[in-house]
Structures are given as structure tokens and as C-alpha cells.
N, C-alpha and C positions, 0 to 999 in steps of 0.2 A: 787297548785303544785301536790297535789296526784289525782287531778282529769282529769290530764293534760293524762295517759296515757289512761284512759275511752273516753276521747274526739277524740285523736288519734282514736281508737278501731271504735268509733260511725259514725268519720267524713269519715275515708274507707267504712264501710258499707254503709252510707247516699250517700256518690260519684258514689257509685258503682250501686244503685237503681236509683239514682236521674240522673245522667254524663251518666250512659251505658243505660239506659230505665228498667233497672230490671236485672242487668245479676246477682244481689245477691239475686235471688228470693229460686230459691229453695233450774358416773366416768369422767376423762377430756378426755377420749376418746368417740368421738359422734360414736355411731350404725350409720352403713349405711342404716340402713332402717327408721330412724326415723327423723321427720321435721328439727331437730338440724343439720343435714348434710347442711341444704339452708344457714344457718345464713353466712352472709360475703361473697359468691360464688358468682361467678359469671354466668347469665342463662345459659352458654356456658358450664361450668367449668362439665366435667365430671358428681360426682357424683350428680352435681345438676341435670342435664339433665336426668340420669336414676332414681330418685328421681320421677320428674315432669313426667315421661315419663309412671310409674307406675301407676299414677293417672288414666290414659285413659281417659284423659277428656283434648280440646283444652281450655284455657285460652280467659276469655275475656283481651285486654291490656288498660288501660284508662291510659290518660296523666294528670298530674295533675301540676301545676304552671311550665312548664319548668322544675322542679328540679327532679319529681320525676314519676314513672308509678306504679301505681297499676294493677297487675295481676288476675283476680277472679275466681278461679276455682271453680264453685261455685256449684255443686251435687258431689265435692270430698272434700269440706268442707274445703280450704283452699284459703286465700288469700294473697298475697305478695306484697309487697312495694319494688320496685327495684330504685335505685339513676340510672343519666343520662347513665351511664356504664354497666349500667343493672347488677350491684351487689345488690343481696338484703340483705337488711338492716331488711327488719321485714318479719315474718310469722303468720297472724292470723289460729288458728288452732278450727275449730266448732263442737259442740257436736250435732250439728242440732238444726234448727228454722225456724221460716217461712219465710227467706229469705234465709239458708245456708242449703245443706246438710251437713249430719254426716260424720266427718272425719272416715275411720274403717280404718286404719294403727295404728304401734305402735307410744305411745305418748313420748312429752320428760323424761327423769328421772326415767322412770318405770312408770310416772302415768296412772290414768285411768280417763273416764270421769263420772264412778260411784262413785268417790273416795269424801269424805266430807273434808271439810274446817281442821280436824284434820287426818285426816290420809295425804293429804296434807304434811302437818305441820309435820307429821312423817317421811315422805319419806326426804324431804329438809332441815327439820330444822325450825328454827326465821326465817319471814319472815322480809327482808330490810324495807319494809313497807309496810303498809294496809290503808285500804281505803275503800270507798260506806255506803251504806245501809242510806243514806241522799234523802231526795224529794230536788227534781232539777226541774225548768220549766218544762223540758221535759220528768218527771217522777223520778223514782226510779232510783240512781245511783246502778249496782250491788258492791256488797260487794268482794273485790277483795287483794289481796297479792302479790307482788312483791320481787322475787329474784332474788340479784344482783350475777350471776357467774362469774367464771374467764373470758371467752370469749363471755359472751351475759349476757342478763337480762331476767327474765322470770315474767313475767306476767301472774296470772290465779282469772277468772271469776266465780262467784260460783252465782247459781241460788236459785230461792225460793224455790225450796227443800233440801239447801242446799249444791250440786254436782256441778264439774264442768261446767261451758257451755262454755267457752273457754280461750282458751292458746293462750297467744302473745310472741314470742321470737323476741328479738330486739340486734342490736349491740349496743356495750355499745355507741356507737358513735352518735348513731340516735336517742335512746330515747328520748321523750320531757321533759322536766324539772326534771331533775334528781337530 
């Protein structure tokens, strides 16, 4: 169950190297400059579009079972899972790696991606739940915390130094095993 949103996280990235050839190589009111504007919109819907639009970067689109497309903006460091309507339902958000560039817009909630596991924890609160730092087949689960908002979940990724490496905001509707 708690490892269900890492797998999520892992299986977009894995689609998106594996399905495109590489294209992932390199308050209750949401800021309109910040990812939180995508959750729920639809691609069309205004501020989604000047949101995406800011990136400067075209989108690779990959289809994945019928139900859903993955979006990869992948040297502005963000990738999107839209349902058949093309409302998106999640945003992964990267600190850079060597498949993702580094997101530089602002993040959700005020964080940052220098920010540690407890100042985290200062800015949000109890996290709903935690989870990682376990060997898995395919290595080290990261060590990660989930919080449930009123209008989305937020998901954040902390690295072996500790600091963020990324942010997943999802509608409470599409998270997996919640």
C-alpha cells in the first residue's frame, strides 16, 4: 500500500524512457504560478495552458493502456498524467537527475527542493503517511511522505542527502491505493 505511490512515480518514468525511446533523459487558494494550478484542469483550460506554456518546452505525449497519457516535459522537469479528457489527474515535479531536468519555477506550499525531511514537516505539518528507505529488487525505495489536502494529495521524494528530489501532486481521485 505505501509503496503503491513510488511504483506509480517509477512505472511514468520507466514508460517514458522505455515507450518514448528516452524522452525522460535529460493556503486553499493555489498561486497561479505554481504546479498546483494543473491538478484537476483540463490541457485546454486556461490557466493550464499559460502554466505549460511557460515551460518553453514542447511535450513529449505517450498513450498508456487506453485510459490514460502521460505528458514529459522532460529539461523543464515535469511530467503529467492526463485521464482520456486530457484533465490531468497528476504532476510529477524534479529536482534534476539523469533522466529529468530541474524544475526552476515555484513549488507547491512554499517548498523548496533544498528543503530536509523536517523543515518539510514544518511547512505541512504530520505527514498522512510515510514510507521508503527499504531494499526493493530494484534497489532502494526513496524515503517519502504523503499529504492528504483538501483538493489533491501531495506526495514528496527525499534523496540520500536527505532534500527533496521530487514532488507528485495527484487528485484525491487517481491516487493509487490510498
Amino acid at each position: 500500500m505505501k509503496s503503491a505511490s513510488i511504483n506509480l512515480a517509477m512505472f511514468a518514468t520507466l514508460s517514458c524512457l522505455l515507450i518514448a525511446g528516452g524522452c525522460c533523459k535529460s493556503s486553499s487558494v493555489t498561486p497561479p504560478n505554481t504546479p498546483e494550478i494543473l491538478i484537476g484542469k483540463a490541457l485546454t483550460d486556461k490557466d493550464a495552458s499559460a502554466f505549460l506554456n511557460q515551460l518553453q518546452a514542447k511535450p513529449e505525449r505517450i498513450a498508456f493502456d487506453k485510459k490514460e497519457y502521460y505528458y514529459c516535459f522532460t529539461q523543464a522537469g515535469i511530467e503529467l498524467i492526463c485521464d482520456r479528457q486530457d484533465r490531468i489527474t497528476t504532476v510529477f515535479i524534479y529536482a534534476g537527475d539523469e533522466h529529468h531536468g530541474r524544475y526552476i519555477g515555484n513549488l507547491p506550499r512554499n517548498l523548496r527542493f533544498s528543503d530536509s525531511r523536517a523543515e518539510v514537516s514544518q511547512k505541512l505539518g504530520m505527514p498522512s503517511m510515510s514510507g521508503g528507505g527499504t531494499k526493493r529488487m530494484i534497489g532502494k525505495v526513496p524515503i517519502w511522505d504523503k499529504y492528504y489536502l483538501p483538493t489533491y494529495a501531495l506526495h514528496v521524494e527525499y534523496g540520500t542527502n536527505g532534500t527533496i528530489t521530487q514532488i507528485t501532486l495527484m487528485t484525491l481521485g487517481s491516487e493509487p491505493n490510498k
